[in-house]
Structures are given as structure tokens and as C-alpha cells.
RODO-2510 file (C-alpha; in nm, 4 decimals, decimal comma):
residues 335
     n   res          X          Y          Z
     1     x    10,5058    10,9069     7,9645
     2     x    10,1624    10,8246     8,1056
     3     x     9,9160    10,6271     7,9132
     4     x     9,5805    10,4891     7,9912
     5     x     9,3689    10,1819     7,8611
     6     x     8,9807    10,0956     7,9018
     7     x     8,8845     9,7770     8,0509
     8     x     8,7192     9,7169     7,7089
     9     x     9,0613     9,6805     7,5903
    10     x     9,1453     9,4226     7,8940
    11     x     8,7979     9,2339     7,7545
    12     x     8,9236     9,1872     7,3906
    13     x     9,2755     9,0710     7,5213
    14     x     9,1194     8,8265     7,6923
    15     x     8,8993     8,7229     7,4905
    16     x     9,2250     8,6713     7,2513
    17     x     9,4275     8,5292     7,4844
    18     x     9,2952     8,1269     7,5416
    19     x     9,6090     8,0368     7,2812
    20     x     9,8847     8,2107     7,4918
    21     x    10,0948     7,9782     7,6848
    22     x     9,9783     7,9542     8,0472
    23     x    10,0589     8,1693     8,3003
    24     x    10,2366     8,0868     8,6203
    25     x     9,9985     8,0523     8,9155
    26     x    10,2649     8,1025     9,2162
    27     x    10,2691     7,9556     9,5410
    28     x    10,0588     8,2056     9,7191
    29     x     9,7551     8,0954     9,4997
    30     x     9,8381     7,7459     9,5699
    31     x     9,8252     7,7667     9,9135
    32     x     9,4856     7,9093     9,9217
    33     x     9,3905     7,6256     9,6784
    34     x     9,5591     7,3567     9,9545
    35     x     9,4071     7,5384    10,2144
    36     x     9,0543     7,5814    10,0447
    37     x     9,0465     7,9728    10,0845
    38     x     8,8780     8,1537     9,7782
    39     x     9,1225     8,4323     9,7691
    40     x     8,9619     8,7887     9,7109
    41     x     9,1672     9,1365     9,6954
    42     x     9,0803     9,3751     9,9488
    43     x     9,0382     9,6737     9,7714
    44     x     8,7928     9,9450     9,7725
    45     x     8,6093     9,8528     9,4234
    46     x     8,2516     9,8975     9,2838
    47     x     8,0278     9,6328     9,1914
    48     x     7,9843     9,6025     8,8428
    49     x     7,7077     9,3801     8,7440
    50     x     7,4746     9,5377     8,5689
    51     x     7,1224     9,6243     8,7171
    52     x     6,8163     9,7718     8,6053
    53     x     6,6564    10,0913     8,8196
    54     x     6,2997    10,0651     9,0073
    55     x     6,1874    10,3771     8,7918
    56     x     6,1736    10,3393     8,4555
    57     x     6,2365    10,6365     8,3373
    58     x     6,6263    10,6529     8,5037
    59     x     6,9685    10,5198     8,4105
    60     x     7,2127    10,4945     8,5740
    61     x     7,6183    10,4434     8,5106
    62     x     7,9354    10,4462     8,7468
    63     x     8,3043    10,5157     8,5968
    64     x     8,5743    10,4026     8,7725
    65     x     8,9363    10,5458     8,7278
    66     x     9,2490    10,4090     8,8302
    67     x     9,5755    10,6109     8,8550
    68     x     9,9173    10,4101     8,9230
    69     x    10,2093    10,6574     9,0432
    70     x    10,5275    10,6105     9,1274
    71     x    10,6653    10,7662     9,4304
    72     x    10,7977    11,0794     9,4485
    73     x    11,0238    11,0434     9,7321
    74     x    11,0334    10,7339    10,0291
    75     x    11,0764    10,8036    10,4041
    76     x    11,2335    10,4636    10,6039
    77     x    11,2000    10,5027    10,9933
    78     x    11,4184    10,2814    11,2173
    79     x    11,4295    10,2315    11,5526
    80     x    11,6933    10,2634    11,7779
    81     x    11,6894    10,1055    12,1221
    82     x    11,9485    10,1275    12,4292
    83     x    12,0009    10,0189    12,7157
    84     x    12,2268    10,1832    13,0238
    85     x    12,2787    10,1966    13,3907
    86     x    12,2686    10,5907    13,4178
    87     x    12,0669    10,8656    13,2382
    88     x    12,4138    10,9695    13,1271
    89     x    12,5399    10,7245    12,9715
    90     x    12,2363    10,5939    12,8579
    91     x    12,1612    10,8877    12,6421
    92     x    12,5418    10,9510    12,5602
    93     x    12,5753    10,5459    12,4158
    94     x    12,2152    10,6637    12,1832
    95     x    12,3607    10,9865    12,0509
    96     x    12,7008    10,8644    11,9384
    97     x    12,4858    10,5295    11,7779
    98     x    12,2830    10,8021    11,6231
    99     x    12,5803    11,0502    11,4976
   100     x    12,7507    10,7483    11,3797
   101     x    12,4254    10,6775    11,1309
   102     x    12,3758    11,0697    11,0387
   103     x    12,7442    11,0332    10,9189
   104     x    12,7268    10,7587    10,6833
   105     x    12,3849    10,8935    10,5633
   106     x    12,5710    11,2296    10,4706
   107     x    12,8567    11,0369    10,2973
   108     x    12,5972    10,9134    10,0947
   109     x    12,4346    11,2103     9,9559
   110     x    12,1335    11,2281    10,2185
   111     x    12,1241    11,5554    10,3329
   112     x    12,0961    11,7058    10,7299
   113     x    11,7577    11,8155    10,6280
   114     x    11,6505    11,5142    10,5415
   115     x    11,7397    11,3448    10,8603
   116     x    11,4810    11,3732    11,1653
   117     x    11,5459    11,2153    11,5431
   118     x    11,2508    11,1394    11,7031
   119     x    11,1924    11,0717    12,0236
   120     x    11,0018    10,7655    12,1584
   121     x    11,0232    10,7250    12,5103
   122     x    11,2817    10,6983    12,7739
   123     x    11,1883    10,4591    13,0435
   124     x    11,3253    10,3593    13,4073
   125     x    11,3761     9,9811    13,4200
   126     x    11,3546     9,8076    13,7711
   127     x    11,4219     9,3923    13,8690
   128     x    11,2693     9,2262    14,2272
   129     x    11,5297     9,1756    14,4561
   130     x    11,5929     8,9676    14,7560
   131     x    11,5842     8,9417    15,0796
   132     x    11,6011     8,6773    15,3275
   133     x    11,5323     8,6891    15,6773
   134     x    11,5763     8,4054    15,9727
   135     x    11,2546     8,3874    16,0821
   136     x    10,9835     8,5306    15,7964
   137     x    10,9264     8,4190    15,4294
   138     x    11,1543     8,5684    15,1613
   139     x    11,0910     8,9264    15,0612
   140     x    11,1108     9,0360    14,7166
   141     x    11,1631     9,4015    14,6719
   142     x    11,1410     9,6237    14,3191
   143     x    11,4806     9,8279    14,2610
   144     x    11,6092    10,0521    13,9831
   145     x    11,8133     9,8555    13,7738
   146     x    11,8742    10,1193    13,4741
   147     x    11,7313    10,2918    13,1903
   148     x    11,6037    10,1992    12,8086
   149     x    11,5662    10,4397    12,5761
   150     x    11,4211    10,4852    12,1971
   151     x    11,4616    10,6868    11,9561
   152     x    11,3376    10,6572    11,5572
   153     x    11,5841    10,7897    11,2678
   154     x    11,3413    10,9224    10,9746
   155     x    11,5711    10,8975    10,6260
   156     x    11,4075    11,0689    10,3295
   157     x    11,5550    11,0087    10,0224
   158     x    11,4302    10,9694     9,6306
   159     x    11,5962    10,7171     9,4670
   160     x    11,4847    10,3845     9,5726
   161     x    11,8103    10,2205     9,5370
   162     x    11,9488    10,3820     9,8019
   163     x    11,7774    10,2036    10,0392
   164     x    11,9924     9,8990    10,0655
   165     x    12,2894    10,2104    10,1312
   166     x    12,0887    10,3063    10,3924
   167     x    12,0385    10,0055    10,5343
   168     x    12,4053     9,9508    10,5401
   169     x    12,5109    10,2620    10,7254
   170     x    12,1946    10,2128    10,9906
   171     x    12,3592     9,8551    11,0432
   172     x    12,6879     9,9905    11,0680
   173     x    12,5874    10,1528    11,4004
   174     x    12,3596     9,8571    11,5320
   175     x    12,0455     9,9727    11,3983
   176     x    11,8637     9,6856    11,2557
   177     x    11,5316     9,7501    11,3190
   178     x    11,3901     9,9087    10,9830
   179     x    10,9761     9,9486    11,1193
   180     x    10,8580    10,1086    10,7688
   181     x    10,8683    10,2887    10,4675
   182     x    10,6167    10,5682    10,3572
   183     x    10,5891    10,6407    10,0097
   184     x    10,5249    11,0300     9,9630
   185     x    10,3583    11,1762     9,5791
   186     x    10,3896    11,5517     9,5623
   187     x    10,1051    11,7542     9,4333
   188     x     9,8159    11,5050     9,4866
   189     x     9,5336    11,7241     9,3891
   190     x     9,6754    11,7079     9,0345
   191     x     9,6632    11,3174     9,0136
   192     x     9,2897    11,3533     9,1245
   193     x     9,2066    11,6383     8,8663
   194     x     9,3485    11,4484     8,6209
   195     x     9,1171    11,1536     8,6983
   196     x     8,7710    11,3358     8,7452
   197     x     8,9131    11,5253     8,4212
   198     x     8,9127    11,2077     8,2090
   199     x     8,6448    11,0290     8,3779
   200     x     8,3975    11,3093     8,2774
   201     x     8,5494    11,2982     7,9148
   202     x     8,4449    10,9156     7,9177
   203     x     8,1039    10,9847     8,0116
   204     x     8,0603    11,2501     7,7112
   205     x     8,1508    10,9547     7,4987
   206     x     7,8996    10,7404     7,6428
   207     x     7,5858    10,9823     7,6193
   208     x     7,6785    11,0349     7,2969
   209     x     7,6766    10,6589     7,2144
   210     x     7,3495    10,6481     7,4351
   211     x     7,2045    10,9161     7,1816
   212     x     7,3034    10,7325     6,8848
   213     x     7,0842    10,4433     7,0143
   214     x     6,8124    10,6916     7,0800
   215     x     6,8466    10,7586     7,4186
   216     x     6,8610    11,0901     7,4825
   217     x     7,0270    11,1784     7,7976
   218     x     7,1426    11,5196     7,7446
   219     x     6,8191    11,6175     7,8065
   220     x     6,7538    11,4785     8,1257
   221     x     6,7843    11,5734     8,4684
   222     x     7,1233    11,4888     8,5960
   223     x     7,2118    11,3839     9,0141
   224     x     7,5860    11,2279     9,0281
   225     x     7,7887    11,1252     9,3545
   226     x     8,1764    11,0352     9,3553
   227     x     8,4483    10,9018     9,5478
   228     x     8,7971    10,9454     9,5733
   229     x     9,0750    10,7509     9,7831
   230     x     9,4145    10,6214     9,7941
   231     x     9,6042    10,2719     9,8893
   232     x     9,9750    10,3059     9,9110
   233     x    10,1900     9,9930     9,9388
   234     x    10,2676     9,9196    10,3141
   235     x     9,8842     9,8592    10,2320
   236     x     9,8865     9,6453    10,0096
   237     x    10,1665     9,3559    10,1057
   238     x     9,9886     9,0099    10,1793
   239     x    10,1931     8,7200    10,3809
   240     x    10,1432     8,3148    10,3026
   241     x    10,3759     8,0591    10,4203
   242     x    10,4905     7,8507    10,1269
   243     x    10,5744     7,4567    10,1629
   244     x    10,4372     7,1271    10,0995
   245     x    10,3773     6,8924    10,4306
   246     x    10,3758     6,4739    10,3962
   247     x    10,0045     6,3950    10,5003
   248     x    10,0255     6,1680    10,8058
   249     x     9,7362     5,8979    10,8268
   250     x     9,5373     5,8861    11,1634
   251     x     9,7386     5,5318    11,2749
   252     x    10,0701     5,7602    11,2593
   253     x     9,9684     6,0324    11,4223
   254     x     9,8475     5,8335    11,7172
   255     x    10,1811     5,6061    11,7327
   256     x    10,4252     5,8750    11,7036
   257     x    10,4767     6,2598    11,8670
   258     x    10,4769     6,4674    11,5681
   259     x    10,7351     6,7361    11,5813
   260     x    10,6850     7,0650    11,3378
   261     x    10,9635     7,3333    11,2840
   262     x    10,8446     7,7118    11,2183
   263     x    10,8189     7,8139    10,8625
   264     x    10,9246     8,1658    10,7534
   265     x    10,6274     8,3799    10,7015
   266     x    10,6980     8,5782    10,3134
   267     x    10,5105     8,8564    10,2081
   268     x    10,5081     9,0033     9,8253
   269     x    10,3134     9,3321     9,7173
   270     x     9,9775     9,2748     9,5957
   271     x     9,8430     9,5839     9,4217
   272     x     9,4832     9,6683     9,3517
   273     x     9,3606     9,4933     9,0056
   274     x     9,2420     9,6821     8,7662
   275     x     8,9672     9,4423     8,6406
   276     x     8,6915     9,6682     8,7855
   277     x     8,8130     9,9660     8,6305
   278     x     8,6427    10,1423     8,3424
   279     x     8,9680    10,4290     8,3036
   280     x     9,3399    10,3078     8,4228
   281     x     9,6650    10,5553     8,4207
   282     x     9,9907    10,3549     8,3856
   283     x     9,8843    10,0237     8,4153
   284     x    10,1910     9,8708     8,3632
   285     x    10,2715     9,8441     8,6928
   286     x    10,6145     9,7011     8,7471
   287     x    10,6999     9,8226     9,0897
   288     x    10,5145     9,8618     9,3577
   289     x    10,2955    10,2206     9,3412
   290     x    10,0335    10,4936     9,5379
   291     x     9,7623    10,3834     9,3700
   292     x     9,4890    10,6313     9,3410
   293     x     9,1181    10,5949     9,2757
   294     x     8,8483    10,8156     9,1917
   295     x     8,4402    10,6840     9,0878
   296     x     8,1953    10,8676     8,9544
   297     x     7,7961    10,7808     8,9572
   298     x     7,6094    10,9593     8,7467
   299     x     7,1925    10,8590     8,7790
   300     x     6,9892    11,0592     8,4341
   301     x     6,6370    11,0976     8,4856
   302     x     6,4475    11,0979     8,2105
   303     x     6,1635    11,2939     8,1285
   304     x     5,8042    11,1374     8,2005
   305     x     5,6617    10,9846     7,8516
   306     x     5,3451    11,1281     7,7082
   307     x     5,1239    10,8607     7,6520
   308     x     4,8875    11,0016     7,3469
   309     x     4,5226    10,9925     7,3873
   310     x     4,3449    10,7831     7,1797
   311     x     4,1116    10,9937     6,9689
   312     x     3,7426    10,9157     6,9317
   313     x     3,5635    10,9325     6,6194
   314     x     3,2177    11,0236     6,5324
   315     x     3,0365    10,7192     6,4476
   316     x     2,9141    10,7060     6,1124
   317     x     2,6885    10,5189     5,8096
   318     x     2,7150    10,4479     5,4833
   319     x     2,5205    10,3173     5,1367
   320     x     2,6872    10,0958     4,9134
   321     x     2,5139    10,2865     4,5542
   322     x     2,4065    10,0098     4,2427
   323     x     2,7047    10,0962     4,0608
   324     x     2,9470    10,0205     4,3722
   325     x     3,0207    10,3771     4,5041
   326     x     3,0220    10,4361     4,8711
   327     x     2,8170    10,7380     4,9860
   328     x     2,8046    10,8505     5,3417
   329     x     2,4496    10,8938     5,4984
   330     x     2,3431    11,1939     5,6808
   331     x     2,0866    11,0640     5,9931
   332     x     1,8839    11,3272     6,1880
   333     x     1,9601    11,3339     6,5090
   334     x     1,8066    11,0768     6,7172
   335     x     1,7501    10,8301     6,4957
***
């Protein structure tokens, strides 16, 4: 069941939150502390500091609306590569690799149709030979020395456990070399409805707390703009390298060779936060998700103010009377 939250809500958590028990950091963040790197997300978000307009008679407000959906179906691609001395048996050694991987997929459940060969390239190889002669320097001469082919295997399949099946059955037949997976979500157009759908709903709430402060903005002129995009997870994976190094001094670097080993790169899915979001659809995000987002700016203009004219009165006299009335007095003109 989809639910959605308002970053209000987020605010008052956290604002509740300083006597929780503290959260772990990770070692990603503590490399960028080591390293001195402020870490940022990349993600497509809109500033949200509030600002006030040249023209005073304008406001101006920008929803944001997040929408976290699982996929509705993966695709993984591997490559397959070979190698031969003929066309022949080049191509004959890549088809029975490839029939041996269609069979295992079929054994589990995937079906023909969701199977696609693609073609890459196929590709002469060639080597320097050579050749000596008595009296002139060595030649070295190009030959034909075979063939290398490569051809992708496109698996579609919907639940994401299979994968490590598929894996399996690719490795079965040699094929290690997974270069991707695409998450597909049918029937985006709904996800995005759904989004400027709420989103507008919001901003009826908030002219109607605007005209309970007496600001009346369903009377003025109205320009908006929006925005709409998508970041899907082979998007949003980060690397770091986590592990803690002795610090040499400057004496012991100079009076010995220093020797490093490689360490392993790791990645982890880092989605897009939902801190700068007014509107969020299943943010309990568990797994990793499309994530779509859609903003809307709205800009009122207000109608000019009527400054009112300041009236002028006719100057005029008057007589205080001996027992204390005031009577107005009644000049002739020019006097």
C-alpha cells in the first residue's frame, strides 16, 4: 500500500529525536571525514531557502514531490566473449556457450521471449611475425591469427531473487561478465499523474492557509513552471575504499621503500534523500528503487494596492460663545 509523508513531518521527528540512541555513521562517511571531502548527494533537488521577490506585490512557492517505486521487472545483460582460429568454429564455440545459458534460463522459469542475443561485434585478430634475413634488419610482418567475437545475453525476469539463479546458469557456461542491470516500471505516466495530482492538492491547502492569514491569492494572477525526471539505481551507486593506513612520519618514509597493496574498491546504493522534499510516496525505502520526481513553481501576482487619497478639508473658524459653546463662523469670501 502506498503512503506519503510531508517533510513537516520529517521536521517534528527531528526535532524529537536528540534522545534517540545514535545512529551509525558507516565507513563511507568516515572516509570523507579522513579524507576532508564534505560529502554532498548528487541529485537533481531545489533550493529551499527561503527568499523574498523584487516586486512586492508577488509570492512565490515551489512543491517538490518524491515518488519511490519498486521495479516492475529487471533486465541483466552479460557479455559473452570468444575466441577461435576460424569463423566456424569461432561462431559454433559462441552458440553452443549461448544455448547452454538459454537452457538453464528455461529450466528456471525464464521464458524464450524473454531471452534476447545481441550482437556486438565480430572482429579479425592479427600478431607481427618474423622474418629474418642474412643481410637486412629483421622484418616484422602483420598476419591473421584468428577471430574474437561478442555477443550480450539480455535476461528479463521479475522477481529479483532470481538473479543469483541467473547468475548461476550464465556461469555454468563461462559467462561471468554481468555489465548491468536495468530496472524497468510499467505505466510511467501514471506515477507522474499521481504526483502533479497531489502536488496541486498541497498547494490548495496552502492558499487556503495563505487566506486565513489574509493573503488572498485566489485572486491573483497565477504563472507556474514544473519539472519532472527520473534517477534509477545503476544511477545512484557511489564507490569508497574502506581501511585505516598507519601514518608514516617523514624520517620513515625517507629511510625505507614503502610498499602499498590495492584495496578493493565497494560500492553501496545511495538513493536520493528526501530532505528537500515537500510531498514523498513510499518513503520507506528498503531496497533500492526508480525514484521519480516531479516540482512545481507556482509565482501569484498580486493585484496593485490602492493607495487612498488623502482628502482635503475646507479650512474653517470658530467662536468659543460666554457660556462655552462652540459656534462656527461664516467669513465672506476674501477675508
Amino acid at each position: 500500500m502506498k503512503t506519503f509523508t510531508l517533510s513537516m513531518l520529517f521536521l517534528g521527528f527531528l526535532l524529537g529525536a536528540t534522545s534517540l540512541p545514535a545512529q551509525v555513521m558507516g565507513n563511507y562517511q568516515q572516509q570523507n571525514n579522513n579524507t576532508a571531502i564534505n560529502y554532498r548527494a548528487n541529485f537533481r533537488g531545489v533550493q529551499r531557502a527561503a527568499t523574498f521577490l523584487d516586486a512586492s506585490n508577488e509570492v512565490e512557492i515551489t512543491i517538490n514531490a518524491l515518488s519511490n517505486q519498486p521495479a516492475s521487472s529487471y533486465v541483466a545483460v552479460f557479455s559473452v566473449f570468444q575466441a577461435g582460429k576460424t569463423v566456424s568454429s569461432t561462431n559454433e564455440q559462441m552458440n553452443d556457450r549461448i544455448s547452454g545459458v538459454k537452457t538453464a534460463l528455461r529450466s528456471l522459469g525464464v521464458p524464450e521471449a524473454d531471452i534476447y542475443i545481441d550482437m556486438v561485434n565480430f572482429l579479425p585478430t592479427y600478431a607481427f611475425a618474423s622474418e629474418k634475413k642474412i643481410f637486412s634488419r629483421k622484418t616484422l610482418t602483420e598476419v591473421p591469427t584468428g577471430f574474437q567475437l561478442q555477443k550480450n545475453i539480455h535476461v528479463r525476469y521479475r522477481d529479483p531473487a532470481l538473479l543469483d539463479q541467473i547468475v548461476t546458469a550464465a556461469a555454468g557456461q563461462e559467462v561471468y561478465d554481468i555489465i548491468k542491470v536495468d530496472y524497468q516500471v510499467d505505466r510511467p505516466q501514471d506515477i507522474y499523474t499521481e504526483l502533479r495530482q497531489m502536488t496541486f492538492a498541497y498547494l490548495d491547502t496552502l492558499t487556503q492557509i495563505y487566506s486565513e492569514q489574509g493573503i488572498g491569492l485566489d485572486s491573483a494572477y497565477v504563472i507556474t513552471a514544473e519539472n519532472a525526471w527520473v534517477a534509477y539505481p545503476a544511477d545512484r551507486y557511489k564507490s569508497y575504499t574502506a581501511f585505516a593506513a598507519q601514518q608514516l612520519t617523514a624520517q620513515e618514509r625517507d629511510e625505507a621503500v614503502v610498499d602499498k597493496i590495492d584495496k578493493p574498491t565497494l560500492r553501496f546504493y545511495d538513493p536520493i534523500p528526501a530532505n528537500d522534499y515537500d510531498l514523498v510516496i513510499n518513503p520507506d525505502l528498503l531496497a533500492p528503487a526508480a525514484q521519480f520526481s516531479y516540482s512545481l513553481k507556482v509565482r501569484f501576482v498580486l493585484p496593485e494596492r490602492k493607495i487612498p487619497t488623502q482628502k482635503i478639508y475646507e479650512q474653517q473658524y470658530f467662536m468659543v460663545t460666554p457660556d462655552g459653546k462652540l459656534v462656527p463662523l461664516r467669513l465672506k469670501e476674501g477675508e
